[in-house]
ZAKENU-883147 format. One record per residue (C-alpha): residue in three letters; x, z, y. Coordinates in steps of 0.05 Angstrom, whole numbers, padded with zeros to 5 digits, always signed. Layout:
ALAXZY...
END
This chain:
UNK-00711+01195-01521UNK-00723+01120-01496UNK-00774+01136-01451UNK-00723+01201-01417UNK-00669+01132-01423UNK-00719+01089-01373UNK-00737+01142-01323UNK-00667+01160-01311UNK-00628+01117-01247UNK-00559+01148-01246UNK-00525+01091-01218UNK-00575+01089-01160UNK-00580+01012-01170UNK-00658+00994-01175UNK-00719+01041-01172UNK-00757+01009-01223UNK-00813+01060-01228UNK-00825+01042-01146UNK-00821+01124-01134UNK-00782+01141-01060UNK-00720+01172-01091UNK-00719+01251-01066UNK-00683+01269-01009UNK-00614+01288-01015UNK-00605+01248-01080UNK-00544+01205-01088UNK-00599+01155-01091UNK-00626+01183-01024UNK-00555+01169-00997UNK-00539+01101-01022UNK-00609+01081-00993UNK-00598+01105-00919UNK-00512+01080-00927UNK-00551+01008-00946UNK-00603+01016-00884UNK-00555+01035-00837UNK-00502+00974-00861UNK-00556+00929-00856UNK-00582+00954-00786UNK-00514+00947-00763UNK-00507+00882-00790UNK-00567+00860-00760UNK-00536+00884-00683UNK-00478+00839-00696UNK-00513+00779-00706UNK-00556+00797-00646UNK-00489+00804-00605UNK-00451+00740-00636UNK-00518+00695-00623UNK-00514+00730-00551UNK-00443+00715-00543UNK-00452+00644-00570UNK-00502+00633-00526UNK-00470+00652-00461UNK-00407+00621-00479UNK-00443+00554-00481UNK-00484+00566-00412UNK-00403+00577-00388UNK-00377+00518-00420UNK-00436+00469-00397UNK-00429+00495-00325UNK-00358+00492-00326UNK-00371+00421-00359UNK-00425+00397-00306UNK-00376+00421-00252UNK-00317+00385-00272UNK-00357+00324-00287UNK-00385+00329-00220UNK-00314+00343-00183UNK-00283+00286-00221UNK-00344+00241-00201UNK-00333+00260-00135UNK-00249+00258-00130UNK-00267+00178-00163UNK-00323+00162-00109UNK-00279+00192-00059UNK-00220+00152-00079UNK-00257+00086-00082UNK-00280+00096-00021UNK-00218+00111+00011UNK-00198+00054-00028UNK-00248+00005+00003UNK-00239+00030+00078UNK-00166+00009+00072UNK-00183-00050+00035UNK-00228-00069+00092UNK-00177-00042+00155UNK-00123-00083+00123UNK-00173-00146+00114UNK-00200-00138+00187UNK-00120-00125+00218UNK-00104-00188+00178UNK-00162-00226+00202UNK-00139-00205+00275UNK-00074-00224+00265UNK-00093-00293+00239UNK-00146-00309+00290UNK-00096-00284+00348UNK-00048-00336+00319UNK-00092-00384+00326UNK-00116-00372+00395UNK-00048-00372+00405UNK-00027-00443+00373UNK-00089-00471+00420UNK-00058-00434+00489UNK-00018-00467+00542UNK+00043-00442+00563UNK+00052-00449+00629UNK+00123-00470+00644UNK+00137-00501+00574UNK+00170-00562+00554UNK+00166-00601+00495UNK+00209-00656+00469UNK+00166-00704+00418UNK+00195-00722+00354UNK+00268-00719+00341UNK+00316-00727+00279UNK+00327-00687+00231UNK+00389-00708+00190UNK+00435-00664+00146UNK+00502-00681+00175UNK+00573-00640+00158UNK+00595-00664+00243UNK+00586-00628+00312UNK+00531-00656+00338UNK+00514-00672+00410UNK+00444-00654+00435UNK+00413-00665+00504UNK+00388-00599+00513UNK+00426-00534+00526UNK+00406-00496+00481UNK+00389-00552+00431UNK+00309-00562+00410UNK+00322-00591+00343UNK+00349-00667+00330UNK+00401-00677+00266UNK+00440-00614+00238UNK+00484-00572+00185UNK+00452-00580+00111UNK+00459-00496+00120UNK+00410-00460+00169UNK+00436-00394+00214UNK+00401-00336+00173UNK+00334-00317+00224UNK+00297-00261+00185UNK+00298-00227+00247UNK+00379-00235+00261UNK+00403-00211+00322UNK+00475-00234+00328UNK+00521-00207+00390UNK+00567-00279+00388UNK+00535-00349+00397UNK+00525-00383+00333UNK+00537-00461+00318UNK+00481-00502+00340UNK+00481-00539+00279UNK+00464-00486+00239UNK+00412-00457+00283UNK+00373-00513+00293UNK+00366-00524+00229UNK+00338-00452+00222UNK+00283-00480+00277UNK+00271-00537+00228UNK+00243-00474+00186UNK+00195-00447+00231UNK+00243-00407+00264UNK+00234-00377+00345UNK+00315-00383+00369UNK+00326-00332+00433UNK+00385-00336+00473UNK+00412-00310+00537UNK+00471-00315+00583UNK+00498-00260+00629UNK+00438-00254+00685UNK+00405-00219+00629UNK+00401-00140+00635UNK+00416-00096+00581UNK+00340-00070+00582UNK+00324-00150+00567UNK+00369-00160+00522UNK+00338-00087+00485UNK+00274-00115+00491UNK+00286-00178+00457UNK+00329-00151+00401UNK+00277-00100+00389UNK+00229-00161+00384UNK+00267-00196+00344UNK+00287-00142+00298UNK+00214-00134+00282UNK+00195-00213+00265UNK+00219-00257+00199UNK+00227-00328+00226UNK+00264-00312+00291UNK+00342-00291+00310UNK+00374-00281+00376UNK+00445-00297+00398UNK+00481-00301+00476UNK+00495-00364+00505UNK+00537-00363+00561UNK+00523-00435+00581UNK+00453-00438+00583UNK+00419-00453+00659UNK+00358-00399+00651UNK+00369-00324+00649UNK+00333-00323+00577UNK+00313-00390+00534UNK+00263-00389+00474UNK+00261-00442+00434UNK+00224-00467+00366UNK+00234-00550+00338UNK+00218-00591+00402UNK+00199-00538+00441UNK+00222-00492+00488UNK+00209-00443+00547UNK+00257-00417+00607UNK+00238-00340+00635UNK+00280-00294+00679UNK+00254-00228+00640UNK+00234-00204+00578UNK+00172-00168+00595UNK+00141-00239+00626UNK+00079-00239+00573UNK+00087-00318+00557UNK+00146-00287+00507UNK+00095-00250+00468UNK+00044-00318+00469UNK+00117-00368+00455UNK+00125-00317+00392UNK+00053-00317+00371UNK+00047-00393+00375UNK+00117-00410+00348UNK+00141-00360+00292UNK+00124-00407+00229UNK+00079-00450+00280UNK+00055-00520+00279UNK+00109-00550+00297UNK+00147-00525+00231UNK+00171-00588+00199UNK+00185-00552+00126UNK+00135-00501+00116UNK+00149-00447+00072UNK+00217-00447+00071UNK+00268-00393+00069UNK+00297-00367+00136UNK+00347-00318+00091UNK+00417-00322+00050UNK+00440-00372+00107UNK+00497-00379+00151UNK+00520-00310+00184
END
């Protein structure tokens, strides 16, 4: 009876006598259901390790390409960073140097008046010149961040806005609309400069900066561009730096 006990394998669990069960058998069966789970089994893992595999190709060319498009968008930048960095650096290099050639050119035509006062007085003052060039004036200066006022302003207060640097233009009536465009455009465009008429003045146009001053009978004579270049905030300002704004009006 043991011996019929040990041959016998009805739960199909283990073939200890090492005999191929017969075909057909329930044991037959559960072998092939086993083979066939583990075949399949085996194709999966094939597929996910495929799948794994091209999924990281993607991701590191997707990687290298964004790496390399960001690289490129930051060189690109900095180097349209540096070319304005450099225009602006070279414009403002111009711009100084054709100050300077300026400040060292003659004006042909110009007159200039030496050193004159400069006290803060509350009277009307009398000056020499028509328009004045500088001499004592109102503690408050005429406001000359590129004013351009359609009624003449005190002289008091203006020259004390040349005191600052500023380029004062003026103009009685011999002066044609298109001049008087011109300069307001021009004036418009420049801190440290204002405009205003003045009826009693002998020249067509007068520009004039602290001791200093120049007579033409058109705006488009080019010694207004050089009297600008050389006098806006030029060498002859006696207080450097200061404001031109939140003045008289």
């Amino acid at each position: 009876m043991g011996s019929a006990s040990k041959q016998s394998n009805p739960t199909g669990q283990s073939n200890p006598t090492g005999k191929q069960p017969k075909p057909g058998s329930k044991a037959a069966q559960q072998a092939d259901r086993r083979a066939r789970i583990a075949e399949l089994r085996a194709v999966e893992q094939r597929r996910e390790r495929r799948n794994k595999t091209i999924t990281i190709g993607i991701s590191s060319v997707l990687l290298l390409a964004m790496i390399g498009g960001g690289s490129w968008l930051v060189l690109d930048s900095k180097d349209k960073s540096d070319k304005k960095k450099a225009a602006a650096t070279a414009a403002a290099e111009a711009a100084a140097k054709a100050k300077d050639d300026a400040a060292k050119a003659d004006i042909p035509g110009l007159q200039t008046f030496g050193k004159l006062t400069q006290n803060h007085v509350k009277t009307e003052v009398k000056y020499p010149q028509t328009p004045p060039v500088g001499g004592d004036h109102d503690p408050v200066w005429q406001t000359c961040m590129g004013n351009v006022y359609d009624k003449p302003v005190r002289n008091e207060n203006a020259v004390h806005s040349l005191e600052h640097g500023a380029v004062w233009v003026t103009y009685n009536g011999k002066a044609t609309p298109e001049d008087i465009k011109t300069l307001s455009d021009k004036v418009k465009a420049t801190p440290y400069s204002l405009m205003s008429p003045y009826p009693d003045e002998q020249g067509t146009i007068t520009l004039t900066a602290w001791s200093n001053q120049l007579v033409v009978d058109s705006a488009s004579d080019p010694r207004v561009e050089t009297f600008f270049a050389k006098f806006v905030q030029g060498p002859q300002t006696l207080e450097q730096g200061a404001s031109c704004s939140s003045g008289q009006m």
